[in-house]
HTML snippet that shows the backbone in 3Dmol.js (N, CA, C, O; Angstrom):
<script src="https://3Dmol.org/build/3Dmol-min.js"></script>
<div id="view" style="width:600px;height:400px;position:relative"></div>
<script>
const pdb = `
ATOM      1  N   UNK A   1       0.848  -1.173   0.000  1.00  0.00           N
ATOM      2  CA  UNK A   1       0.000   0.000   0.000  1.00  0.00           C
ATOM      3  C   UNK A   1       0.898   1.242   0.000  1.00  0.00           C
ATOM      4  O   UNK A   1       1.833   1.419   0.781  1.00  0.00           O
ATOM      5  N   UNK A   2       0.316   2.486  -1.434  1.00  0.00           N
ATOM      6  CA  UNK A   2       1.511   3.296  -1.246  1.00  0.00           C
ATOM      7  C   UNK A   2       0.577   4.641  -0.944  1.00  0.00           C
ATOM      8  O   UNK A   2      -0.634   4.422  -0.932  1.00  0.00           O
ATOM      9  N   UNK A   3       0.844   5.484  -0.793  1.00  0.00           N
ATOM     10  CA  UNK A   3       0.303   7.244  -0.726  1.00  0.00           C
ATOM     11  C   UNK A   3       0.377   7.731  -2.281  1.00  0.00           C
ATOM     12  O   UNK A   3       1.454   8.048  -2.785  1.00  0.00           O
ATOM     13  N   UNK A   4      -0.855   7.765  -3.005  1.00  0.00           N
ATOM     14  CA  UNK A   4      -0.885   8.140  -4.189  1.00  0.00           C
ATOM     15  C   UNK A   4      -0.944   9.345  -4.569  1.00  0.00           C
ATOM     16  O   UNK A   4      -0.380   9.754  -5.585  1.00  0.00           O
ATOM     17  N   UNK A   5      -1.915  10.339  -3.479  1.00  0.00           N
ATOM     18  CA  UNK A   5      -1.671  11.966  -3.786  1.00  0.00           C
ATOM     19  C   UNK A   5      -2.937  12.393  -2.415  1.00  0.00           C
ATOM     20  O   UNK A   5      -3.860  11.685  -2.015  1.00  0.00           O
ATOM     21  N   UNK A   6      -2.626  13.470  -2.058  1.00  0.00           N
ATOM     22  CA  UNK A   6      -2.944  14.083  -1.239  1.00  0.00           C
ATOM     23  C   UNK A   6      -4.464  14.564  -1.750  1.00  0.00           C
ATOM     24  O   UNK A   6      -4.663  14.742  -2.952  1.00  0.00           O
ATOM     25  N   UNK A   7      -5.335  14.728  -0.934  1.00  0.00           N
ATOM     26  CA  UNK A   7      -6.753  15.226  -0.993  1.00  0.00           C
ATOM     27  C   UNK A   7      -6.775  16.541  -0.568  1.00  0.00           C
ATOM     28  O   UNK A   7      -6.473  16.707   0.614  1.00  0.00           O
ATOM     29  N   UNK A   8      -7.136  17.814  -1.415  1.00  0.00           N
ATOM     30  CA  UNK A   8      -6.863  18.884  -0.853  1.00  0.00           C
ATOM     31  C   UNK A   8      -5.691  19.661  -0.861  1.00  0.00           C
ATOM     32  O   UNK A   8      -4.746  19.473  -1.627  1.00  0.00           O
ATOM     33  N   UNK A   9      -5.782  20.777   0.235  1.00  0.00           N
ATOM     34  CA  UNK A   9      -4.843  21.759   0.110  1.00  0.00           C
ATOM     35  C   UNK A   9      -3.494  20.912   0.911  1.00  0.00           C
ATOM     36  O   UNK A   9      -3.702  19.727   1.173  1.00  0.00           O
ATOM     37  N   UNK A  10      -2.935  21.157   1.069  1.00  0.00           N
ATOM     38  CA  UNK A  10      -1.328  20.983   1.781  1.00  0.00           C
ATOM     39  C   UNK A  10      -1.804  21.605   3.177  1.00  0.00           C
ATOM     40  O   UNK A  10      -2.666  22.484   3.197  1.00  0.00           O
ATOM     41  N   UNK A  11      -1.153  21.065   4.452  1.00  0.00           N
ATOM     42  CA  UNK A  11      -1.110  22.046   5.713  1.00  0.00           C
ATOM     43  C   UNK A  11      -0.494  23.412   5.359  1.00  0.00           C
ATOM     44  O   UNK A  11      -1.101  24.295   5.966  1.00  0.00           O
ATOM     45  N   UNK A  12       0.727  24.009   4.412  1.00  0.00           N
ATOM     46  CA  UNK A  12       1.324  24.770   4.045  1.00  0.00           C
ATOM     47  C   UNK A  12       0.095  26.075   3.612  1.00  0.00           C
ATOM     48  O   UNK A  12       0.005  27.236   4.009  1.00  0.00           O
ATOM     49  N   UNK A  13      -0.793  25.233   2.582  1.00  0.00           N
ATOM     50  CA  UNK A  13      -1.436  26.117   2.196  1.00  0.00           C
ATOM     51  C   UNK A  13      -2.741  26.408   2.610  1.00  0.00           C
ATOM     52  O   UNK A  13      -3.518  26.901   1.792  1.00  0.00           O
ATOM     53  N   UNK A  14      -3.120  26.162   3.829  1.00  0.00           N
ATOM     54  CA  UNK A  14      -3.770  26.555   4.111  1.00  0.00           C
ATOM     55  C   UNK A  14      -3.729  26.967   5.813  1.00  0.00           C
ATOM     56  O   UNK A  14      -4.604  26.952   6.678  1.00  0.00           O
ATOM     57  N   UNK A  15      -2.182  27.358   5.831  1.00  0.00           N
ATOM     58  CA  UNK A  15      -1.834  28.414   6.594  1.00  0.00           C
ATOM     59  C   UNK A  15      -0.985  27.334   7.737  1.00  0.00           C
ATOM     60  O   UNK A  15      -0.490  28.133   8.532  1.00  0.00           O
ATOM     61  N   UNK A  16      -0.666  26.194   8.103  1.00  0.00           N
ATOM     62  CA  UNK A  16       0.267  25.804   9.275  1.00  0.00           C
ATOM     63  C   UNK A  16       1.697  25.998   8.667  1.00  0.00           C
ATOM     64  O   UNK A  16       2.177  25.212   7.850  1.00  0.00           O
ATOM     65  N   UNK A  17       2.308  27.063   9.117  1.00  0.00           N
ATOM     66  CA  UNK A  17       4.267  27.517   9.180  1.00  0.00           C
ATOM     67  C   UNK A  17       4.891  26.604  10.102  1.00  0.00           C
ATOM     68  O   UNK A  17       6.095  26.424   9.918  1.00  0.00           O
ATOM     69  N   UNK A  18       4.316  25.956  11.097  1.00  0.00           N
ATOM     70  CA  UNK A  18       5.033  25.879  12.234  1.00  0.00           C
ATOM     71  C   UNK A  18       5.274  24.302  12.086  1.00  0.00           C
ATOM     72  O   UNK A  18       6.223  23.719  12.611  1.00  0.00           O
ATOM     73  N   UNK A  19       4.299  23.694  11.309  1.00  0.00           N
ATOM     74  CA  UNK A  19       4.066  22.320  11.435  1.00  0.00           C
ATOM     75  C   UNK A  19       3.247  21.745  12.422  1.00  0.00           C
ATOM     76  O   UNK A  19       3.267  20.528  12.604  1.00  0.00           O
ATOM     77  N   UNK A  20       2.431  22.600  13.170  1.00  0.00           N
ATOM     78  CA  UNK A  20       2.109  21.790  14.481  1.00  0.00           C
ATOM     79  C   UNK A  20       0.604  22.040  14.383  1.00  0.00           C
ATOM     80  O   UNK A  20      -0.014  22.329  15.407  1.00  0.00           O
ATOM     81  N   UNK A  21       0.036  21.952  13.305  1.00  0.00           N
ATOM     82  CA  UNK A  21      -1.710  21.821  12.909  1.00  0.00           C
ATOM     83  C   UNK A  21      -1.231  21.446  11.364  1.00  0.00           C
ATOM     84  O   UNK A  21      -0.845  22.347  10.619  1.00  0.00           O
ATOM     85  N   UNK A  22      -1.272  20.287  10.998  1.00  0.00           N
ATOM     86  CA  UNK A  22      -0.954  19.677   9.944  1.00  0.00           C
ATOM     87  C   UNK A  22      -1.718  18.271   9.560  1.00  0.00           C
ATOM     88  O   UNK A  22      -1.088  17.292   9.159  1.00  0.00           O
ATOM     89  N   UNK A  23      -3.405  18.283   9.759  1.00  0.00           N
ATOM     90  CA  UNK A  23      -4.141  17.969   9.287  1.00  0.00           C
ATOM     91  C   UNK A  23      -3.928  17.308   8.019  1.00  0.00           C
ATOM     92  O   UNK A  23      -3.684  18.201   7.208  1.00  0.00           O
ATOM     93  N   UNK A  24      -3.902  16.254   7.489  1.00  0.00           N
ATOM     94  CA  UNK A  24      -4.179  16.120   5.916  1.00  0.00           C
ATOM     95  C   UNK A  24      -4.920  14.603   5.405  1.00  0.00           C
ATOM     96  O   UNK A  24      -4.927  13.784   6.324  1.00  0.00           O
ATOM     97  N   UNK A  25      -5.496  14.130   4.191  1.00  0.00           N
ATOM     98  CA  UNK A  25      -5.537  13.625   4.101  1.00  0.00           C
ATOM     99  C   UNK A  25      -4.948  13.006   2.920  1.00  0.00           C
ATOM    100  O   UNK A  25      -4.243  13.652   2.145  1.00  0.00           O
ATOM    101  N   UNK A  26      -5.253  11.612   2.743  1.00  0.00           N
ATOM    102  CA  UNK A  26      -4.065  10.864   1.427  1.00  0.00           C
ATOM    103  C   UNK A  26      -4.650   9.812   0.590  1.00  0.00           C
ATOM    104  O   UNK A  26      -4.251   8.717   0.987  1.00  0.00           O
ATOM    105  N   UNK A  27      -5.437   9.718  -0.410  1.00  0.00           N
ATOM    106  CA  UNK A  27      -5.418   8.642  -1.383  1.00  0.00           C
ATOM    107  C   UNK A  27      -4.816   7.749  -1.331  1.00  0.00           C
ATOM    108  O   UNK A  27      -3.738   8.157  -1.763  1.00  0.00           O
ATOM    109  N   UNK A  28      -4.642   6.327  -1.011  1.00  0.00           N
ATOM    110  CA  UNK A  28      -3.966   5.271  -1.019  1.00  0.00           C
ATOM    111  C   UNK A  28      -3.876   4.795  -2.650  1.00  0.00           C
ATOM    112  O   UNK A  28      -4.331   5.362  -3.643  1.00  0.00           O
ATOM    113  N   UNK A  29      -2.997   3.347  -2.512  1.00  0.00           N
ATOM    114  CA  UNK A  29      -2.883   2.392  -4.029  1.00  0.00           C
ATOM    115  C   UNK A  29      -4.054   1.933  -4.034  1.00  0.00           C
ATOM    116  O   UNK A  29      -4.579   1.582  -5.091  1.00  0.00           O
ATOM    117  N   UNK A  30      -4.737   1.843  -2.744  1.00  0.00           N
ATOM    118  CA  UNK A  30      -6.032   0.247  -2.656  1.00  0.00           C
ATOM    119  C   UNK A  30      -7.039   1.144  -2.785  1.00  0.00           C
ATOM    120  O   UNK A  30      -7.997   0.442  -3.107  1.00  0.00           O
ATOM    121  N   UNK A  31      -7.449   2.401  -2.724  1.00  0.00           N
ATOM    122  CA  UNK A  31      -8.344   3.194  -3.107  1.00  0.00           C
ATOM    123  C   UNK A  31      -8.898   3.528  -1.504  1.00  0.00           C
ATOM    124  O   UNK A  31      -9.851   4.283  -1.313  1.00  0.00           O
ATOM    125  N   UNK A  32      -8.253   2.940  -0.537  1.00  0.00           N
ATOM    126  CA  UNK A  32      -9.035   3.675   0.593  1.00  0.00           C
ATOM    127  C   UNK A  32      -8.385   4.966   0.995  1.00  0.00           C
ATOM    128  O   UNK A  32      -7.737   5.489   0.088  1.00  0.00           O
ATOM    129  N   UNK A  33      -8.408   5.643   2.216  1.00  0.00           N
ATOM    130  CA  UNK A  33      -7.635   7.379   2.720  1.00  0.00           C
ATOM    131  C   UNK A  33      -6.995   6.653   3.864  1.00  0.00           C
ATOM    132  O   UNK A  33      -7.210   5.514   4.281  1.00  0.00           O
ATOM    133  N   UNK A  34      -6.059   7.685   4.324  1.00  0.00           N
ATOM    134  CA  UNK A  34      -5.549   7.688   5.129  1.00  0.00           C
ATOM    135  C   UNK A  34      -5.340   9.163   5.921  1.00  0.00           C
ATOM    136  O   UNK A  34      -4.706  10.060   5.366  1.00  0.00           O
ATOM    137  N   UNK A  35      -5.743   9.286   6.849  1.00  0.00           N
ATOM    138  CA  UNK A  35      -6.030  10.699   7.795  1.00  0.00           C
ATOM    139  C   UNK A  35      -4.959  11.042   8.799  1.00  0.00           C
ATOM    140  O   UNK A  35      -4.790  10.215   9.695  1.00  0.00           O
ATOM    141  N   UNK A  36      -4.159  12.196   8.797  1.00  0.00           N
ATOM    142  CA  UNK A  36      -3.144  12.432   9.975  1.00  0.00           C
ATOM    143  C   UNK A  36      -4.420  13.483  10.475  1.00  0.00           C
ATOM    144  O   UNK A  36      -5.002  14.240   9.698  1.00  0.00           O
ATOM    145  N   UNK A  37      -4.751  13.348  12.090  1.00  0.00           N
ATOM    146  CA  UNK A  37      -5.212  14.378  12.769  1.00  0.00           C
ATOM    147  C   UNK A  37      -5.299  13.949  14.283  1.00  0.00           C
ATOM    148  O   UNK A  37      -4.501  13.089  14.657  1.00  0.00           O
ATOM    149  N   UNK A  38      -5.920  14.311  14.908  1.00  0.00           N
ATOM    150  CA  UNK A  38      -5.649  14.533  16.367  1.00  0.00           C
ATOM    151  C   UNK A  38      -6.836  13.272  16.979  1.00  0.00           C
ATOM    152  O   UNK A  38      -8.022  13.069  16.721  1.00  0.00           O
ATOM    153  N   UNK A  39      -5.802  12.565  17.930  1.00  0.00           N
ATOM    154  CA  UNK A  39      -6.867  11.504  18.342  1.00  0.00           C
ATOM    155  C   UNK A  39      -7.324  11.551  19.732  1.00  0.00           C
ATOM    156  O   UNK A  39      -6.693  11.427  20.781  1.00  0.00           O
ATOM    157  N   UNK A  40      -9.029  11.835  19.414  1.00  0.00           N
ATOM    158  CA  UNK A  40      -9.983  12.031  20.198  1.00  0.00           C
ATOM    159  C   UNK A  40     -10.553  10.889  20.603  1.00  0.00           C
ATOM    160  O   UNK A  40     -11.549  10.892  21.325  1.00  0.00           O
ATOM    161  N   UNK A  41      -9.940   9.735  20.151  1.00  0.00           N
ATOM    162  CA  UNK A  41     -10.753   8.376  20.592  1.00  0.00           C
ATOM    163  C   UNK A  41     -11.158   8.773  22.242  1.00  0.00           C
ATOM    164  O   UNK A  41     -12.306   9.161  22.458  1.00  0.00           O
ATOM    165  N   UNK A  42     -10.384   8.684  23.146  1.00  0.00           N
ATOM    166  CA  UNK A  42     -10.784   8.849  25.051  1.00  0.00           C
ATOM    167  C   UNK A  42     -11.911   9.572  24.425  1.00  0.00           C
ATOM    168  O   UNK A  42     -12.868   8.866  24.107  1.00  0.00           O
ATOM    169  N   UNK A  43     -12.000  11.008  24.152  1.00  0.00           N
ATOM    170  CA  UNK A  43     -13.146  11.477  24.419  1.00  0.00           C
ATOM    171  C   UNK A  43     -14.054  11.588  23.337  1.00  0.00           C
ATOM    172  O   UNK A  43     -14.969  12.411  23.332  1.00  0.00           O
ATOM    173  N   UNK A  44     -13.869  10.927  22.581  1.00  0.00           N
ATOM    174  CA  UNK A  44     -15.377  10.604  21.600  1.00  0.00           C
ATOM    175  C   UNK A  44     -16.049   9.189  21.757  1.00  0.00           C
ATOM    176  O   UNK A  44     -17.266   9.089  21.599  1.00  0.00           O
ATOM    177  N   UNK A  45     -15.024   7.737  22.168  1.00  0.00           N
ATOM    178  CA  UNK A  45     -15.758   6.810  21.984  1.00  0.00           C
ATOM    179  C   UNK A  45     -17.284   7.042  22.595  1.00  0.00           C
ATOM    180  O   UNK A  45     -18.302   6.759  21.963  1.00  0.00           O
ATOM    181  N   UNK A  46     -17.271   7.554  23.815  1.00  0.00           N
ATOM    182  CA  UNK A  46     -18.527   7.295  24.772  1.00  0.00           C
ATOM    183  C   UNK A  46     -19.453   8.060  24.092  1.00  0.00           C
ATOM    184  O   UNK A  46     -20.579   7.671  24.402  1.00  0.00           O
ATOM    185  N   UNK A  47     -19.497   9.267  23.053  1.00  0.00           N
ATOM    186  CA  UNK A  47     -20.164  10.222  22.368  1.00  0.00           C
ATOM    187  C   UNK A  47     -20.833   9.153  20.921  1.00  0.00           C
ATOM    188  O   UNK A  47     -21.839   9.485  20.294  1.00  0.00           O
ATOM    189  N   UNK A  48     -19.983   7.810  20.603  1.00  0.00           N
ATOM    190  CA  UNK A  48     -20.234   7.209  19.127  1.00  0.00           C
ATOM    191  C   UNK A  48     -22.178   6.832  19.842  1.00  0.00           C
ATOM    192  O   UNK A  48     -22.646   6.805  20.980  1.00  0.00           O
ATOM    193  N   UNK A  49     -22.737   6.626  18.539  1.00  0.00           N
ATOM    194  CA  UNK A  49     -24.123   6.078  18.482  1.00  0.00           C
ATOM    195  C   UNK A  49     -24.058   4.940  18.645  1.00  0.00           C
ATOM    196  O   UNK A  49     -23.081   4.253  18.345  1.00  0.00           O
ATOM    197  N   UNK A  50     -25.632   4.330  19.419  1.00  0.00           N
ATOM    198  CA  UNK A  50     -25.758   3.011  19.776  1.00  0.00           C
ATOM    199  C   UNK A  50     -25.374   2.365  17.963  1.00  0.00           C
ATOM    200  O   UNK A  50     -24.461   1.544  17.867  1.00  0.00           O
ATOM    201  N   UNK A  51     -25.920   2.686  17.021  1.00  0.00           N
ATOM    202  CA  UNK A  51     -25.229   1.846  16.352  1.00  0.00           C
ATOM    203  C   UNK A  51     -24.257   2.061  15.329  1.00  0.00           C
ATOM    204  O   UNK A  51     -24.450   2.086  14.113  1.00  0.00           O
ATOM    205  N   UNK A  52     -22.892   2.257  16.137  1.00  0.00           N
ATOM    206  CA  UNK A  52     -21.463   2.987  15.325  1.00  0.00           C
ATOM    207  C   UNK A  52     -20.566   2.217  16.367  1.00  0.00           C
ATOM    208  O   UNK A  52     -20.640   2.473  17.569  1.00  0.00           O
ATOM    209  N   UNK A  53     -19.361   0.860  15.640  1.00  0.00           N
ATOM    210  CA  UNK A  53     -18.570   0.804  16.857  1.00  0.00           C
ATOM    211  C   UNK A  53     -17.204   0.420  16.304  1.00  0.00           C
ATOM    212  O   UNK A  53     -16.986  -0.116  15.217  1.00  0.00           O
ATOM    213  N   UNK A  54     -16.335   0.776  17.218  1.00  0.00           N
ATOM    214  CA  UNK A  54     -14.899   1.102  16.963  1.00  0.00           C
ATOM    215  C   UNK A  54     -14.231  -0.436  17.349  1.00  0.00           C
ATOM    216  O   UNK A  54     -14.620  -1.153  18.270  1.00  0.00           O
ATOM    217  N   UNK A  55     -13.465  -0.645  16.688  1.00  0.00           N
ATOM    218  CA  UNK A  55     -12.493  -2.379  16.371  1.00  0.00           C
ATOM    219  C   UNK A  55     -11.316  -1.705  17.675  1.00  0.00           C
ATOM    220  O   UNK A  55     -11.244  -0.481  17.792  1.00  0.00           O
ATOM    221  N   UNK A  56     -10.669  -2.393  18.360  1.00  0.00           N
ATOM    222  CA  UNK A  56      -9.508  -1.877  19.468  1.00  0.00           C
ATOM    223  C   UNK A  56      -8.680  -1.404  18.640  1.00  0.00           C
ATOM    224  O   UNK A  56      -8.153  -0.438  19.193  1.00  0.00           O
ATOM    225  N   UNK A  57      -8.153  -1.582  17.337  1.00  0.00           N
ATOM    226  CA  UNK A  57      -7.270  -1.047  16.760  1.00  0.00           C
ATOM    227  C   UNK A  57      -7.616   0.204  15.801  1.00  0.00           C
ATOM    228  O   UNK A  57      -6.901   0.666  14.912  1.00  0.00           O
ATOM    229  N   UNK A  58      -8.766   0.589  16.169  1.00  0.00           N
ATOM    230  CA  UNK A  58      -9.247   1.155  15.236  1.00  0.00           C
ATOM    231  C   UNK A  58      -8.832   2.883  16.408  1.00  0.00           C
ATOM    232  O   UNK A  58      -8.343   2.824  17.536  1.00  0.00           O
ATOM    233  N   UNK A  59      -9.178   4.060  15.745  1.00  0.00           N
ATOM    234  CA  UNK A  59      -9.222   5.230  16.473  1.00  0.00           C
ATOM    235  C   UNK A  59     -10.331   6.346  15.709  1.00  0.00           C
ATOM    236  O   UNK A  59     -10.759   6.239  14.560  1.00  0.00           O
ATOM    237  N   UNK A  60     -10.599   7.246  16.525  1.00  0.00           N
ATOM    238  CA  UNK A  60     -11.527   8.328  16.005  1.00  0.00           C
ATOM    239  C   UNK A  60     -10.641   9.502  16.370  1.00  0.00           C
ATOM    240  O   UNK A  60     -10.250   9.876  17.476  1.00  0.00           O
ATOM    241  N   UNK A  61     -10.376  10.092  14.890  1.00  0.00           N
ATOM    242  CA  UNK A  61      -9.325  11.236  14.492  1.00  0.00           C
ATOM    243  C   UNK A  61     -10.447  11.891  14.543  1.00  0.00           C
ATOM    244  O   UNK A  61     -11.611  11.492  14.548  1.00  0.00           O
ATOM    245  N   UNK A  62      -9.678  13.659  14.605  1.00  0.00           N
ATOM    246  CA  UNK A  62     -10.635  14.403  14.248  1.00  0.00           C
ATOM    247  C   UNK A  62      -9.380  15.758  13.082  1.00  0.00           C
ATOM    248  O   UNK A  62      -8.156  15.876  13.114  1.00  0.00           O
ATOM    249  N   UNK A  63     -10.191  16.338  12.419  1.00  0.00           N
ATOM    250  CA  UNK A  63      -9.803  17.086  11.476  1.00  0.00           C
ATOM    251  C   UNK A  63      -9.931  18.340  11.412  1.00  0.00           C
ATOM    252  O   UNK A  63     -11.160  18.397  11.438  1.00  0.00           O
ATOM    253  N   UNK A  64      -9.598  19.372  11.349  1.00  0.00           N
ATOM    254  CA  UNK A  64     -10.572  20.590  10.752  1.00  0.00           C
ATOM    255  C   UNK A  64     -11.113  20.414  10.006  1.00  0.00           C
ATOM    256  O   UNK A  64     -10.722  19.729   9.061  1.00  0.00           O
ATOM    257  N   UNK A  65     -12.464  21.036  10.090  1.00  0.00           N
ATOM    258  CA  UNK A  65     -13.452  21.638   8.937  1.00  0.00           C
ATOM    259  C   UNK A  65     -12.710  21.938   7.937  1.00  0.00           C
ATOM    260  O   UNK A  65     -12.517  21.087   7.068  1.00  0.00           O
ATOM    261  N   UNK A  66     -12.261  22.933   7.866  1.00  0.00           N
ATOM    262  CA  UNK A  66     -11.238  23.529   6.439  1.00  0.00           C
ATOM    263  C   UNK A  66     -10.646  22.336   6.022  1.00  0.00           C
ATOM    264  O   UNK A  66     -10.795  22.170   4.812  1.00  0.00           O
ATOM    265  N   UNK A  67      -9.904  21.264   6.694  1.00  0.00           N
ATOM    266  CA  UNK A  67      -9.197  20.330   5.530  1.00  0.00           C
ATOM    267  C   UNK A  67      -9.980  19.213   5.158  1.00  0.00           C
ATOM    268  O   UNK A  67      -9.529  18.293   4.476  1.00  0.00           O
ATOM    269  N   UNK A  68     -11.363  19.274   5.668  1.00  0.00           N
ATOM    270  CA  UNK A  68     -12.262  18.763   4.884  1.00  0.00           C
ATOM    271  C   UNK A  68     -13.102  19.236   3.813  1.00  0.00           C
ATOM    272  O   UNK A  68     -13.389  18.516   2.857  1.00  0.00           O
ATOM    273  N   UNK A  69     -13.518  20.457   3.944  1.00  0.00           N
ATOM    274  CA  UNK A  69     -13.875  21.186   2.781  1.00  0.00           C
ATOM    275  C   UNK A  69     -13.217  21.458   1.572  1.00  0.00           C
ATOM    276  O   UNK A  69     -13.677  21.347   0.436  1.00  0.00           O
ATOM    277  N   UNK A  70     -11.959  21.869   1.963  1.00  0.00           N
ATOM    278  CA  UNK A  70     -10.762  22.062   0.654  1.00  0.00           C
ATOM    279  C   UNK A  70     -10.370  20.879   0.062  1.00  0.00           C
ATOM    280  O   UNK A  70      -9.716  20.866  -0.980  1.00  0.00           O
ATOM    281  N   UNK A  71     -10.856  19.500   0.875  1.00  0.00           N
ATOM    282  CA  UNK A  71     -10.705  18.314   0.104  1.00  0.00           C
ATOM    283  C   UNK A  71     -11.680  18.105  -0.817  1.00  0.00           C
ATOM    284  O   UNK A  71     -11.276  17.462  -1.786  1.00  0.00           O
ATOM    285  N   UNK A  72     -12.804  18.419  -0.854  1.00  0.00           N
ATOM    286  CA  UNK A  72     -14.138  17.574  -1.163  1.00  0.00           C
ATOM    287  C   UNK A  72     -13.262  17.503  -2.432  1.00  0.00           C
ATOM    288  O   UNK A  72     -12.810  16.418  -2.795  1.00  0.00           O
ATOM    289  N   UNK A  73     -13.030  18.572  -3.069  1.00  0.00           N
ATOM    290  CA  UNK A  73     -13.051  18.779  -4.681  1.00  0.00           C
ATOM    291  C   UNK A  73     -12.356  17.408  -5.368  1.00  0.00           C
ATOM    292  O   UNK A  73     -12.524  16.782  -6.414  1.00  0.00           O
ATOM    293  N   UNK A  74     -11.632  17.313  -4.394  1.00  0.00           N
ATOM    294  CA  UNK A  74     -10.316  16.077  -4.589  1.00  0.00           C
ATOM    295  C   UNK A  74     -11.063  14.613  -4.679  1.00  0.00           C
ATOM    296  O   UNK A  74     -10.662  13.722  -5.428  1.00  0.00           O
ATOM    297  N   UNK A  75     -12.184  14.488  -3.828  1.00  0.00           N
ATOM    298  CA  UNK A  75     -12.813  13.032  -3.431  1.00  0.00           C
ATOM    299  C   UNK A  75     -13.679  12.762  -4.345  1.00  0.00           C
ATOM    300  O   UNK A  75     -14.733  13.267  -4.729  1.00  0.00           O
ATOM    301  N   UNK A  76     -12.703  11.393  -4.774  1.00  0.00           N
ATOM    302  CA  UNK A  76     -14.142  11.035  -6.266  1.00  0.00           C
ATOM    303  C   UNK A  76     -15.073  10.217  -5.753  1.00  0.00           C
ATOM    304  O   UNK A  76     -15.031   9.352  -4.878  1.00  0.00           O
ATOM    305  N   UNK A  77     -16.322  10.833  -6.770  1.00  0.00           N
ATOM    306  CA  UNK A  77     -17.657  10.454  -6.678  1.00  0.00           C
ATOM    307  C   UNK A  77     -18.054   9.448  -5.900  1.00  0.00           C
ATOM    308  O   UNK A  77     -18.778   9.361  -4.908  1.00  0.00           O
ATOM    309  N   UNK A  78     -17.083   8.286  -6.914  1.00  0.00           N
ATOM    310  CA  UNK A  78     -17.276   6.888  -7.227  1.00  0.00           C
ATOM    311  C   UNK A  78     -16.082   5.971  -6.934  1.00  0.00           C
ATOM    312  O   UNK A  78     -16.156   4.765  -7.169  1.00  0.00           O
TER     313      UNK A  78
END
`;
const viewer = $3Dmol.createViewer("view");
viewer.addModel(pdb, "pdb");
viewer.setStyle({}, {cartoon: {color: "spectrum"}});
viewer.zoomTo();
viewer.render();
</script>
């Protein structure tokens, strides 16, 4: 599995200098994403819906808004 191209803007461009809010997401080879963002698992599992549930290896990232919006354009349809 490789990183085929980025979804969206760059952290760069849409304003992190410092590196330390660097949100992004990534197109894989196998067609699934891959998400760098901040893990809220402690304080979201107990927030998931009776029917939504998380594998032990699994985690609940969270993102900015903005590097989800500036992605859409990127995310195909289909």
């Amino acid at each position: 599995m490789k990183i085929v191209r980025r979804i969206g803007a760059s952290p760069r461009e849409r304003g992190s200098l410092s590196g330390e809010t660097c949100p992004d997401i990534f197109e894989l080879s196998d067609g699934n994403f891959a998400i760098i963002g901040t893990d809220f698992t402690a304080v979201l599992d107990k927030e998931l819906p009776p029917d939504a549930e998380r594998a032990n290896y699994e985690r609940i990232v969270v993102i900015s808004r903005e590097t989800l919006i500036r992605a859409k354009a990127d995310i195909p349809d289909a």
